[in-house]
ZADO-1210 file (C-alpha; in nm, 4 decimals, padded with zeros to 6 digits):
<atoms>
<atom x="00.5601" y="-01.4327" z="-01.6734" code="UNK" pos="1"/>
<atom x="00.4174" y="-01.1863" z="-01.4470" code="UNK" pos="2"/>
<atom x="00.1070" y="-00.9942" z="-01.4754" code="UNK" pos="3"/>
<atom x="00.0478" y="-00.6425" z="-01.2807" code="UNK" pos="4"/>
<atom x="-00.2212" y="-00.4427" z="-01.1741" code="UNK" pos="5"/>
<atom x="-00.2421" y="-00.1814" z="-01.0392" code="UNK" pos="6"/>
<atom x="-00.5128" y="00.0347" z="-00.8689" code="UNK" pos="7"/>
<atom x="-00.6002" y="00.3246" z="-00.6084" code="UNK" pos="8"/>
<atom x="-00.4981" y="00.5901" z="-00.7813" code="UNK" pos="9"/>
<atom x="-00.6555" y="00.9155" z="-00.8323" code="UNK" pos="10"/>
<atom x="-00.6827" y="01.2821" z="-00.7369" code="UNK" pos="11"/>
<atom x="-00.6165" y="01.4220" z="-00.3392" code="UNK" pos="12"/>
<atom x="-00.5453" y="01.7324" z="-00.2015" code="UNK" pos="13"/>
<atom x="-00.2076" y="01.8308" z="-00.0681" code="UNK" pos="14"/>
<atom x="-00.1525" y="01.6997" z="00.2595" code="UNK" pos="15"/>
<atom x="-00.4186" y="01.3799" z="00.2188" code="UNK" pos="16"/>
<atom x="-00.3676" y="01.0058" z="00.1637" code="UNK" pos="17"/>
<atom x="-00.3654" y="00.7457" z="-00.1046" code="UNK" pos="18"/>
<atom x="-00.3451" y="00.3374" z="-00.0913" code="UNK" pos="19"/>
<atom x="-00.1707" y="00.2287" z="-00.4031" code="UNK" pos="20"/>
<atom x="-00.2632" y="-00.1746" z="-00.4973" code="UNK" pos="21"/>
<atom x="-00.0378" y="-00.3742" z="-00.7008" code="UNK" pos="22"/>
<atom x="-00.2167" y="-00.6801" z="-00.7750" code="UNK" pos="23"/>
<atom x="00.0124" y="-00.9812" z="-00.9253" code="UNK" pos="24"/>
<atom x="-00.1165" y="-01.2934" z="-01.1230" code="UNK" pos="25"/>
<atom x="00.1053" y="-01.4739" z="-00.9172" code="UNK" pos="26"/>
<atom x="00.1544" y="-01.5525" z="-00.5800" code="UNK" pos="27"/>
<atom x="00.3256" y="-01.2623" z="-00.4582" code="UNK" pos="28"/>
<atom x="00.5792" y="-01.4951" z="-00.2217" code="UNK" pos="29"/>
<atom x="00.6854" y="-01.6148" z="-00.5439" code="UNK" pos="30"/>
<atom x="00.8285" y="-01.3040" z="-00.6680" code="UNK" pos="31"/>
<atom x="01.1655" y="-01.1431" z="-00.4949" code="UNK" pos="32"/>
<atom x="01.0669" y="-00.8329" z="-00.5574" code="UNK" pos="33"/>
<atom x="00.8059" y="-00.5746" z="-00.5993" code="UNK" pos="34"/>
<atom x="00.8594" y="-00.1834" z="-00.6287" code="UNK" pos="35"/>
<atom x="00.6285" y="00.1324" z="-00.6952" code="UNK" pos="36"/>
<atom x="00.8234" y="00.3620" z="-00.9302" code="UNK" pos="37"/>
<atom x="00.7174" y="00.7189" z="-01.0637" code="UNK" pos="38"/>
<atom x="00.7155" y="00.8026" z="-01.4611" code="UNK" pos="39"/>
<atom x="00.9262" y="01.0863" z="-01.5185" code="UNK" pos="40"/>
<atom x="00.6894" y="01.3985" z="-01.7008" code="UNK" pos="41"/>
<atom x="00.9377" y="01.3930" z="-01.9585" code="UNK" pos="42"/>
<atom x="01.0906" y="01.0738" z="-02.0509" code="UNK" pos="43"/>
<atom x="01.1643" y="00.7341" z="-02.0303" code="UNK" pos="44"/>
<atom x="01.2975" y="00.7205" z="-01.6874" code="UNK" pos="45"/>
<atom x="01.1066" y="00.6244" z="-01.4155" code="UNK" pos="46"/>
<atom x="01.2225" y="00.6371" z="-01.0192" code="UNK" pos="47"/>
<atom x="01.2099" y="00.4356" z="-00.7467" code="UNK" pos="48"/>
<atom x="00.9711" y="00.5156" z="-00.4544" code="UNK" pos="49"/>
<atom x="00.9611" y="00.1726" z="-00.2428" code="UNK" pos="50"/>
<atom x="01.0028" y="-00.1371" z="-00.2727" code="UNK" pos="51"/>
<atom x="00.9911" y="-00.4926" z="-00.0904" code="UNK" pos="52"/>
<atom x="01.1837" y="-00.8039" z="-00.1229" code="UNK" pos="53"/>
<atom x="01.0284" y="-01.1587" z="-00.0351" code="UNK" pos="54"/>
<atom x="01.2081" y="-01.1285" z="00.3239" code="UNK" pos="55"/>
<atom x="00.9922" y="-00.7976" z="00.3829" code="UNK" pos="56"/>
<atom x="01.3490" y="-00.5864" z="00.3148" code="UNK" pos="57"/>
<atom x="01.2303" y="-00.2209" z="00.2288" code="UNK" pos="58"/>
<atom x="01.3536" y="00.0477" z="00.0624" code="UNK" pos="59"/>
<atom x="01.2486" y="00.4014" z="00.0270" code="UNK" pos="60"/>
<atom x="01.3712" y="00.7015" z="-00.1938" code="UNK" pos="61"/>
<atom x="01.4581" y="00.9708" z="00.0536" code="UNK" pos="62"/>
<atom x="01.1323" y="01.1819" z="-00.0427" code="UNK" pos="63"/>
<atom x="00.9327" y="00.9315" z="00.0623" code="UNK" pos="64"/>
<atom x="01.0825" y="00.8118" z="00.3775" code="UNK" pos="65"/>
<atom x="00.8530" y="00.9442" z="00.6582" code="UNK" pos="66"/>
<atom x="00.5267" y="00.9808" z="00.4985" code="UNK" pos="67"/>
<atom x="00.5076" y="00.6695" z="00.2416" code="UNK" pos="68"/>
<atom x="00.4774" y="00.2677" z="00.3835" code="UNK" pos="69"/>
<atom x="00.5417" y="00.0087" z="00.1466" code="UNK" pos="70"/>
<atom x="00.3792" y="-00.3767" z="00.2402" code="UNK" pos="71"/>
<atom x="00.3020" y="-00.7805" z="00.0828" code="UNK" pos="72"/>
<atom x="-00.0007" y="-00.8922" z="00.1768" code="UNK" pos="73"/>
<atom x="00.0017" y="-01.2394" z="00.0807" code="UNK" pos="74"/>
<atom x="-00.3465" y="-01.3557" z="00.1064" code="UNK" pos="75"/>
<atom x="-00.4380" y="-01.0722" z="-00.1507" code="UNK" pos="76"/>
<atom x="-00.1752" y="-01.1338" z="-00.3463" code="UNK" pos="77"/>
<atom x="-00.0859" y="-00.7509" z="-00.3529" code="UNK" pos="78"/>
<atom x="00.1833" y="-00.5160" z="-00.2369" code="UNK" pos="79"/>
<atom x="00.0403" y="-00.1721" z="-00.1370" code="UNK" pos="80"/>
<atom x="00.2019" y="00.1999" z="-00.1132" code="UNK" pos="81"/>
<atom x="00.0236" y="00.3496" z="00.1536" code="UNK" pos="82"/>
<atom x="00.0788" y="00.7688" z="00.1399" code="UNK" pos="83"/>
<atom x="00.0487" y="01.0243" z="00.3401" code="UNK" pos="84"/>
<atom x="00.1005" y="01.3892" z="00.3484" code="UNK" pos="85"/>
<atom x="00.0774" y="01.3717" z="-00.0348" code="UNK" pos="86"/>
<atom x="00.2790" y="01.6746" z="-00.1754" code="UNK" pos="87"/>
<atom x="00.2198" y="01.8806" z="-00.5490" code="UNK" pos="88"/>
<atom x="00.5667" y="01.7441" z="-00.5850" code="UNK" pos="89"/>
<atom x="00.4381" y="01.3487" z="-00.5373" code="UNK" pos="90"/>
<atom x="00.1938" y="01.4286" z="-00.8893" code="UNK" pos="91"/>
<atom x="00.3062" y="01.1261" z="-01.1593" code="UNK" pos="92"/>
<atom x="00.2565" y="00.8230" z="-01.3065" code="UNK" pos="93"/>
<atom x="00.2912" y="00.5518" z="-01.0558" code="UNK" pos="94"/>
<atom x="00.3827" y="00.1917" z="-01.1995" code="UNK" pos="95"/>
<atom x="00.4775" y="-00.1458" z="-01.0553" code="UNK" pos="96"/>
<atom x="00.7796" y="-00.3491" z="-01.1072" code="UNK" pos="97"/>
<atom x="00.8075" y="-00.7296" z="-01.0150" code="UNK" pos="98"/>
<atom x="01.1383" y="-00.8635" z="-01.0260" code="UNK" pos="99"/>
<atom x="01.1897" y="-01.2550" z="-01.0503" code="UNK" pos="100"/>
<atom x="01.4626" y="-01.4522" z="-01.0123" code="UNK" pos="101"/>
<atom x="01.4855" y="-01.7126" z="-01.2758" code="UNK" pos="102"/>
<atom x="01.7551" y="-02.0017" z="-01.3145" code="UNK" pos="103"/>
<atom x="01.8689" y="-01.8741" z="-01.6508" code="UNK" pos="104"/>
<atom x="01.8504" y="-01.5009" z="-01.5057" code="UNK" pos="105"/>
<atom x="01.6817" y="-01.1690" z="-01.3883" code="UNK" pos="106"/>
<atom x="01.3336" y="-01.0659" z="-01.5615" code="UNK" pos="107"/>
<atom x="01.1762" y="-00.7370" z="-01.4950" code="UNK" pos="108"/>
<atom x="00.7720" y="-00.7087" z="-01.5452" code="UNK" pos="109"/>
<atom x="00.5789" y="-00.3652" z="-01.5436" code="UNK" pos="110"/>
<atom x="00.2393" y="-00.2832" z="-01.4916" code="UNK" pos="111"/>
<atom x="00.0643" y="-00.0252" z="-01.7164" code="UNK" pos="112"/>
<atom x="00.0754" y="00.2764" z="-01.4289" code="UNK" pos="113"/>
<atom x="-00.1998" y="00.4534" z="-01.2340" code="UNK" pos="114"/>
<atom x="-00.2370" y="00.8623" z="-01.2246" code="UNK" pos="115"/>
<atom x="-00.1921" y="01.0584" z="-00.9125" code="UNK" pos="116"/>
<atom x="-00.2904" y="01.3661" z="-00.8623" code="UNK" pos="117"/>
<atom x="-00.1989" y="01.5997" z="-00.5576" code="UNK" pos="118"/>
<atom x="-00.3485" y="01.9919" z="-00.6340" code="UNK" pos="119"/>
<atom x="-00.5782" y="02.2229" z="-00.4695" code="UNK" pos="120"/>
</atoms>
């Protein structure tokens, strides 16, 4: 089992920056992959922002190619969603997904989500 953290979160003005920290219980070279997702306002569903495989594969949804940055640091033991030119639009929940590959199958783990805020 996986535990998440996250952290960095908090309240910027359009057009600043925000480090997201996903801190994981285990090593994060153990885990295949790690994502940052956004909580839908109403909802359930959440969507993918970034995310990075054990091989340092990335993926970005296409509103936050350009501006968002994605990385494992190892020795932390935390993958981080660096953004910039935060946008109203970019205001959510933002949560943390690990995603191990077990023998007997796939298991998803979720952190409990960090606030961002992007207003004037």
């Amino acid at each position: 089992q996986v535990q998440l953290e996250e952290s960095g979160g908090g309240w910027v003005q359009p057009g600043g920056s925000l480090s997201l920290s996903c801190r994981a219980s285990l090593p994060i070279s153990t885990i295949y992959q790690v994502g940052w997702y956004r909580q839908a306002v109403l909802g359930p569903q959440r969507a993918l922002v970034a995310s990075v495989t054990d091989r340092d594969g990335t993926e970005y949804a296409d509103s936050a190619k350009g501006r968002f940055a994605i990385s494992r640091d190892n020795a932390e033991n935390t993958v981080n969603l660096q953004m910039n030119g935060l946008k109203p639009e970019d205001t959510s929940v933002y949560l943390c997904d690990a995603q191990m590959n077990y023998t007997t199958g796939v298991q998803y783990y979720w952190g409990q989500g960090i606030q961002v805020t992007v207003s004037s």
